[in-house]
Structure formats: C-alpha cells, structure tokens
C-alpha positions in Angstrom: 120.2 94.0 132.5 118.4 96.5 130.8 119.9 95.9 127.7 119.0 92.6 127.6 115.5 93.3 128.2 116.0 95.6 125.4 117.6 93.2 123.1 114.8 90.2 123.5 112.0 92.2 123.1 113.1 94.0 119.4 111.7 90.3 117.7 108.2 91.1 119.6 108.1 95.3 118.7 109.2 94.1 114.8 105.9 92.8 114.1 104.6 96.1 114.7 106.1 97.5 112.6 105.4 96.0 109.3 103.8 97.4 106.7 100.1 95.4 105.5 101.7 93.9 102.6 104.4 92.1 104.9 101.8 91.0 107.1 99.9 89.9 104.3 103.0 87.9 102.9 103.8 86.4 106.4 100.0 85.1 106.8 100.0 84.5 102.7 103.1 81.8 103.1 101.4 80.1 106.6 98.5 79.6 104.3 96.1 81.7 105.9 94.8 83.4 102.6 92.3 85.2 104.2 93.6 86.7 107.0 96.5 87.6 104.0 93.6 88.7 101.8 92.4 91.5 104.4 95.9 92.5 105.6 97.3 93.3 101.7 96.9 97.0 100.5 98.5 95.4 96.8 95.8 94.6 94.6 97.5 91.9 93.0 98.4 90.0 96.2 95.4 91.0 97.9 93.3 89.0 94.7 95.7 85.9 94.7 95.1 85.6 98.7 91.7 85.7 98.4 92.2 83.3 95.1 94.0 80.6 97.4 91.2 80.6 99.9 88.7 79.9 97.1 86.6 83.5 97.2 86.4 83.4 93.7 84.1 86.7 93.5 86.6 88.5 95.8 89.8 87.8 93.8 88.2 89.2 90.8 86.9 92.4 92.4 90.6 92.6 93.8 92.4 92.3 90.3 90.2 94.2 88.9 91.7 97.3 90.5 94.5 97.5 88.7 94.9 98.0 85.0 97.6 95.7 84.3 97.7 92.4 81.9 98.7 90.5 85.0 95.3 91.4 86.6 93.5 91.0 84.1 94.7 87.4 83.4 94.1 86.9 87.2 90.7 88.2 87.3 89.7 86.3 84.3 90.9 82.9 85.6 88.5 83.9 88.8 85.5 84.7 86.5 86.0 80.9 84.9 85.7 79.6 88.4 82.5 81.4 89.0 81.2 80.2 85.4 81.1 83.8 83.8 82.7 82.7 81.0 82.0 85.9 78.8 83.3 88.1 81.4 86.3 85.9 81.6 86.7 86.0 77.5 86.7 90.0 77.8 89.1 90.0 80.6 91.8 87.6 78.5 91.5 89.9 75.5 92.1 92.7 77.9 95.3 91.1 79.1 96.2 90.3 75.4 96.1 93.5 74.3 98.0 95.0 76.7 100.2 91.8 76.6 99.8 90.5 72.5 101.4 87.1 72.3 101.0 85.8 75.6 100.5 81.9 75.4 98.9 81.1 78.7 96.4 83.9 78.1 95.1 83.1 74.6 95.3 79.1 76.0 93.2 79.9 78.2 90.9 82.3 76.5 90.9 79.7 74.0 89.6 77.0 76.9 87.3 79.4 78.3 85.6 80.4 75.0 85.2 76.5 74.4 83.8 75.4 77.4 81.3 78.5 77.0 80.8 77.3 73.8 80.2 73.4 74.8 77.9 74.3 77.9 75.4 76.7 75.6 72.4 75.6 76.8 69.6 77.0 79.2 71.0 77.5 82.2 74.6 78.6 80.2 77.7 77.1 82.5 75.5 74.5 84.5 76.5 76.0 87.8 74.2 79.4 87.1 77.8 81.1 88.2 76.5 79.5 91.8 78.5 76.3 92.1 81.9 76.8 94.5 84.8 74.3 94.3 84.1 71.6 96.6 87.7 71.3 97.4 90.7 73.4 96.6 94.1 71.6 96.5 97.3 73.4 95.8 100.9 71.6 95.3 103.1 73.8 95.4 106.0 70.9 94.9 104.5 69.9 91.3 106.1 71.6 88.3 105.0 71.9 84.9 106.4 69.2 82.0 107.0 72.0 79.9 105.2 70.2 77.1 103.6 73.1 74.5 99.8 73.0 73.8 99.1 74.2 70.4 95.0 74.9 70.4 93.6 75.0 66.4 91.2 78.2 66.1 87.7 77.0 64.2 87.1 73.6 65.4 85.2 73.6 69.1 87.0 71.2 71.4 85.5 68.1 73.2 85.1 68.0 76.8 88.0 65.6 76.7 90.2 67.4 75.0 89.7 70.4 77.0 90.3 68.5 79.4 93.5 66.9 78.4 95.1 70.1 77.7 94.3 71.3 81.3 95.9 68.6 82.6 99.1 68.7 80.1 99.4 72.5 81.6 100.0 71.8 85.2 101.5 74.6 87.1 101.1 76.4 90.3 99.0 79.5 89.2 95.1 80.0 88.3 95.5 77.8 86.0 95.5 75.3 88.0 92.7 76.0 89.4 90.4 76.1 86.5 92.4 72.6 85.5 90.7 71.1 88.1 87.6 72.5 88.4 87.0 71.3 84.7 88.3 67.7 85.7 85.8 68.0 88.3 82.8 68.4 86.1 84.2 66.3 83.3 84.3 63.5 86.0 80.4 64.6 87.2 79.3 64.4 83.8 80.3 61.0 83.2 79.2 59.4 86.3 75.8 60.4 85.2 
C-alpha cells in the first residue's frame, strides 16, 4: 500500500522539481506569457514571453541581456512596437553585424528605417512611443508562403507598400507582430 502511495504522488513531487526555465516553458505553451515571463532565468525566452503577452518595453529590456544576433533582432522588433524606431535601426545593425547577410533582419531594418522615415514629423512615430497594441493575435497554425521580398535601397517606400511586404512575410515570430501593428495604423490612417 505504501508503494502505491509512493507511486501516485511522484507526478505531484515532479513539479517541484523543475528548474524556472521548465516552468517557464510549461506556463509559455498554456499561453500564460507572463506568469512564463517571471518564471524564465533565459533571457531569450524570458523576452519572447513577455513579447507574447504584449510588454513590449519588457521584452526589450529582457533581450537586451544577452549579446547575441538573436537578441538583438528580438529586441529590435520590440523597440518597433513601442515606436523607437532609431533604437530599433541600431539594434538590426547590431544583429547584422554579428549576423552579415541575414534577410529577415535587413527586411526589417529596411521597414523600420522607412516607416521612421515616412512618419518624420513633430511628434516622430505618431504614437510618442505611448500607443500599445489594442489587440495581439497569434496563429500559430499559419505558415509563411515562402515568397522572397526583395526591398530596393534609395527609394523610400509608401505606406502601402510597406505594408504589402509585411503582409507577404507572414510567419510566427516578431515579425508578425510589427506586420500587424503597421496594418493597424495603415487602416487608422485611412479611415481618417
């Protein structure tokens, strides 16, 4: 009998003894990204937790603790969110030169630089970095087309246009996220 006792309560003692990270994960894949975001000790996951529950200013204060081009890509796709787009710009060239070549990053350096560059006006990025997603969305089932973007240097890009190439590029990563928060104030912009 004692064995038994023994036997049913190893599932209940196991969660004890997990390490932060594997709590983290286990509240990370229930989608409860902020309890994951305070149980990770990884910087990486700790900054895509807090990512997912749309603390934009967190995530980047996560990635930026580690000096690698995957954080730095990270963090800069959390600065576009918060509208710091010349914090963002620094943090893509970061990731580039640790990381020369990598498409995603100068696409979106390239899209971050542009939408700096179509917003310059007084107030800079509209949202005086203040303006939060109204709604965060993630589908997880979509997968990308694979379809290549190819962005010209020299000529600034349209709102449209920026905004078409965010939405050829869907994927289930940051990216995604700055996808829609552009559609979002594309769509704002016109219904005024």
């Amino acid at each position: 009998m004692k064995l038994v006792l023994a036997l049913l309560s190893i599932p209940l003692a196991a969660g004890l003894w997990w390490t932060p990270d594997q709590e983290g994960r286990r509240a990370f894949e229930r989608g409860e990204f902020a309890r994951a975001a305070e149980a990770f000790e990884d910087p990486l996951w700790e900054g895509a937790a807090w990512y997912r529950a749309g603390e934009f200013e967190r995530a980047a204060a996560a990635f930026a603790r580690r000096d690698v081009p995957e954080a730095h890509y990270d963090r800069a796709n959390a600065l576009v969110f918060l509208g710091r787009y010349d914090d963002a710009i620094e943090s893509y060239d970061r990731a580039l030169a640790r990381r020369p070549g990598w498409k995603e990053a100068e696409e979106n350096r390239a899209l971050a630089a542009a939408r700096r560059d179509a917003l310059d006006f007084e107030g800079g990025d509209m949202t005086g970095g203040e303006l939060g997603a109204d709604e965060i969305v993630f589908d997880d089932g979509k997968k990308g087309t694979g379809e290549s973007v190819e962005v010209a240097g020299g000529d600034a890009l349209s709102d449209d246009e920026i905004q078409a190439l965010w939405l050829r590029r869907v994927r289930s990563s940051p990216a995604d996220f700055l996808q829609r928060k552009f559609a979002l104030q594309a769509s704002r912009e016109e219904d005024r």
